[in-house]
Residue, then its C-alpha position, 0 to 999 in steps of 0.5 A: x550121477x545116473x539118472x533115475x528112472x521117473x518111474x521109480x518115484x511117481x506116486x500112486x495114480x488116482x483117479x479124478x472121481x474115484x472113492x476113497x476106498x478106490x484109491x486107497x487100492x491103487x496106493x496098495x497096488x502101487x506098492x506090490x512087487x513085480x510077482x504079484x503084479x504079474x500072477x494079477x495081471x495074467x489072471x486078470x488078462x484071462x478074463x478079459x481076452x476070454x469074454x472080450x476078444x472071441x466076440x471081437x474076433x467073430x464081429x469083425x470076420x462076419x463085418x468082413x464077409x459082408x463087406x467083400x462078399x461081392x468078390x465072391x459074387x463076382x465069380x458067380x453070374x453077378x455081373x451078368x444078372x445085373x446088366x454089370x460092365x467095364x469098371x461097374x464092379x470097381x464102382x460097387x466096390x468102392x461106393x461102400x467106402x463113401x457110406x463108411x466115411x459119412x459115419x466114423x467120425x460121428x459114430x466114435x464120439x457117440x460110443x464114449x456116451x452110450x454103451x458100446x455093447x448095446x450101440x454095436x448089437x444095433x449097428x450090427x443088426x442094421x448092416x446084417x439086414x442090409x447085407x441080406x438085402x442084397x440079395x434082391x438086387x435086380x439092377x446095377x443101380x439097386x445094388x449101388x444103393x445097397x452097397x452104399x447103405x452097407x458101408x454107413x451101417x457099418x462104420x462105427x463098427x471098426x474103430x468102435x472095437x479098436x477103441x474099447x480094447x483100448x480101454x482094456x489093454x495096456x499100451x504093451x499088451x494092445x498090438x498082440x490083441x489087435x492082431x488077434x481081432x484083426x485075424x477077422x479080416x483075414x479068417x474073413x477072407x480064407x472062410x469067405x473063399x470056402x463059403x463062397x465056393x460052397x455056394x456057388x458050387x451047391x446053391x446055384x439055382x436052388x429055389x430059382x435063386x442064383x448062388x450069389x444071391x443065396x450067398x448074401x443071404x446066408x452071410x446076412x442072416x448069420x451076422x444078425x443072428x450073432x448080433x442079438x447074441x453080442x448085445x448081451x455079452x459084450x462087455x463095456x468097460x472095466x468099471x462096469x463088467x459085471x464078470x470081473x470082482x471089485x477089487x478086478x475092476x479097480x485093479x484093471x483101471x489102475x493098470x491102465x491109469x498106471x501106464x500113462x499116468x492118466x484115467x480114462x473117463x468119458x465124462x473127463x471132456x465134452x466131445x467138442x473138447x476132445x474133437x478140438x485135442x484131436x484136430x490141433x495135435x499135429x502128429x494125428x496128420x502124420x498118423x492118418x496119411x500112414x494109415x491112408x498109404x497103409x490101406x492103399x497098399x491093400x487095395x488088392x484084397x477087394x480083387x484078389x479073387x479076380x488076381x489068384x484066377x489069372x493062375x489059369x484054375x476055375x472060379x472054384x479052384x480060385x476061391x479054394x486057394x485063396x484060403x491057404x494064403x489068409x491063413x498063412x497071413x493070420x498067422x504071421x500077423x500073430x507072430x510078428x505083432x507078438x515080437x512088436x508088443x514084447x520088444x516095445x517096437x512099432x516103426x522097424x516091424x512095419x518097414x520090414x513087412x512093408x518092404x515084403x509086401x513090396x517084393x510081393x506086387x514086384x513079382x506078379x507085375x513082372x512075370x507070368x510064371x505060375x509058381x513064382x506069381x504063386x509065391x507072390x500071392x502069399x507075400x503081398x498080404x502078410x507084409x501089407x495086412x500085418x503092417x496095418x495091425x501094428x499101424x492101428x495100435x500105434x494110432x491108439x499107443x499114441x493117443x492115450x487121453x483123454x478117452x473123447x480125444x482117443x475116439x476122436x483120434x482112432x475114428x478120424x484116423x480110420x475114416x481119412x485112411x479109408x478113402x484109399x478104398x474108394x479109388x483104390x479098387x480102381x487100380x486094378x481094372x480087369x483091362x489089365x489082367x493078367x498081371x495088372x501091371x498098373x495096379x500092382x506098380x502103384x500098389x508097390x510105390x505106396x508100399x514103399x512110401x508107409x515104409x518111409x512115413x514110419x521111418x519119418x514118425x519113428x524118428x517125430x516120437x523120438x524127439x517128442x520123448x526127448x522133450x518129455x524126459x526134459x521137462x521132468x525134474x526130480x526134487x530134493x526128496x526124490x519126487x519126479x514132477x513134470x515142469x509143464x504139468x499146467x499144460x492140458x496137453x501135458x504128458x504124465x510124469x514118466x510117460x513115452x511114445x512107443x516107437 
């Protein structure tokens, strides 16, 4: 007999607190056709990606300018003026990342229980002030403190982001809108190089102040004028944005119940509950070494200034070219999330742009030509940095709930990966340019070795899906019931990994 889809017959899901009215309205969503699904779906992601994803977008592009800003600097008089020397810049590079680590686990579990809009404005005007402060740095050592202070204020940003658009986004919908944020990095990068080139060219020396201390000022203050703006208008969560009607409200949490089959309430556990779910579930290992190697394999974007100069141009010219190739990575990065969010694929689309991102390291450290050191320049990022994209949905794919269990997940996730950025840096010491043999060998092995572990999870999440289609049964009535529904790790009847 053929199997039948556990879908098919699952009830209506209901929401553990929900009013009646609420789910009565999921009893009748449940039981519209696919047309009317897709007209209220589509009307309802309009919404959201207006109000929800440009705010998102324009956040982390300012957190980015204000992270690598100091590579800029560096083509300016910055190691001069402060004394800098041999590895001193790796060290300012990376001291960021220990402040960062500090505050990501903390900060995610805090953000289920106050309002994120309000939580990221304040942090936001925290690392905008600091990042203007650098400004004022007159010794290498003031600037290490600065750094380290930038990258505490910063933390809770990123997996702050990612988790709220998890609380809007279907499993399906999420990578594609992940891309769309992450294209902060990337835009971060290219408008980075024209502000950068900008100041240096225009501002040196205007008001006695050199251009890379103008540099962290105008970054600085543009991130805290946008944060008072995104106090206001960032939304929370779709059970209380005011710009969506009621029935949009319980029909973009249905939406969400119905893909895993479970609600996402903060209230639904403690945060020592949801940091216990979070330890014991031993894939969220598996899932952190990927995201770990992934961020190691990107090691070259807090260099890559220094790496596009070894070309022969300028510092300006360099910081021109830079451009083109992060506008090139956005939009492969929208592309391929796209195909990963339409065909239900993670694991194949980061093993392919892994092994890009390989032949790009493999060509600068093994030849001086111009055009083919050129070419290279583009490959390295578009496989690395759209792999990452794909991998942070996956994280959160693989997560659903509880929502404290998920912020615990995603931050714990994101805060072990990023040690990568605290030696990674030193992978590339200026010794070794032009073709910075070490770094770029190292960064290709790590390249190779994310397309592996994906290969390895892809085939972990397949004998998990197996095991949850064997524990449901369907009964002589045609329901489908889950035979371990009793186990608080239990998926709900119908749910998969994505692979």
């Amino acid at each position: 007999m053929e199997k039948q889809d556990p879908n098919d017959n699952k009830a209506a899901p209901q929401q553990k607190g929900a009013t009646k009215e609420q789910n009565a309205l999921y009893e009748e969503f449940k039981a519209r056709d696919a047309l009317w699904h897709a007209q209220e779906t589509n009307k309802l992601l309009r919404k959201v990606d207006v109000h929800l994803l440009p705010l998102l977008i324009i956040m982390y592009l300012l957190n980015f300018l204000d992270r690598n800003n100091l590579a800029q600097a560096r083509l300016g008089s910055l190691e001069k003026d402060l004394g800098m020397h041999g590895t001193d810049f790796n060290l300012a590079t990376s001291i960021l990342f220990v402040g960062y680590l500090l505050m990501q686990l903390p900060s995610n579990l805090i953000i289920t229980r106050v309002r994120p809009s309000i939580y990221l404005g304040i942090v936001m005007t925290i690392w905008g002030t600091i990042s203007a402060a650098q400004a004022s740095a007159h010794s290498f050592g003031a600037l290490i403190a600065t750094r380290f202070c930038l990258g505490f204020a910063e933390a809770p940003f990123f997996p702050g982001a990612i988790m709220i658009m998890s609380s809007w986004y279907t499993r399906t919908e999420l990578t594609h809108r992940i891309a769309w944020f992450y294209a902060g990095s990337s835009l971060a990068n290219a408008f980075g190089g024209l502000i950068g080139a900008g100041v240096l060219r225009n501002l040196d020396g205007a008001h006695g102040i050199a251009g890379w201390r103008w540099l962290f000022i105008i970054e600085g203050v543009m991130t805290v004028g946008f944060a008072m703006l995104s106090t206001v208008v960032l939304p929370n969560y779709p059970a209380t944005t005011k710009w969506l009607t009621p029935e949009e409200r319980s029909y973009a949490q249905w939406r969400l119940i119905d893909d895993t089959g479970e609600a996402d309430l903060a209230s639904s556990s403690s945060l020592i509950t949801g940091l216990k779910l979070a330890l014991r579930d031993p894939r969220l290992y598996l899932f952190t070494l990927l995201q770990h190697a992934s961020l190691l394999s990107q090691s070259f974007q807090y260099i890559f200034p220094s790496i596009v100069k070894t070309l022969g141009y300028g510092s300006i010219e360099t910081l021109l070219i830079t451009a083109p190739v992060w506008m090139a990575t956005f939009i492969v990065s929208l592309l391929v999330t796209n195909t990963s969010g339409r065909t239900g694929d993670r694991s194949i689309h980061i093993i392919l742009l892994m092994l890009v991102s390989v032949i790009g390291n493999v060509i600068v450290v093994a030849t001086t030509s111009l055009p083919a050191r050129f070419f290279a320049m583009f490959l390295m990022p578009m496989g690395a940095v759209s792999a990452y994209q794909i991998i942070l949905s996956w994280v959160a794919n693989s997560f659903p709930r509880p929502l404290v269990k998920r912020a615990a997940c995603i931050s714990f996730a994101n805060m072990i990966g990023n040690c990568a950025n605290i030696y990674g840096p030193y992978m590339y010491p200026i010794t070794e340019a032009p073709r910075y043999i070490p770094g770029g060998s190292g960064t290709a092995a790590v390249a190779l070795v994310v397309a592996i572990l994906a290969f390895v999870i892809r085939i972990i999440l397949k004998k998990e899906n197996r095991k949850l289609a064997e524990r449901e049964v369907i009964d002589a009535e045609g329901r489908v019931t889950n035979l371990h529904s009793g186990n608080p790790e239990a998926r709900a009847v119908g749910f998969r990994y994505i692979l």
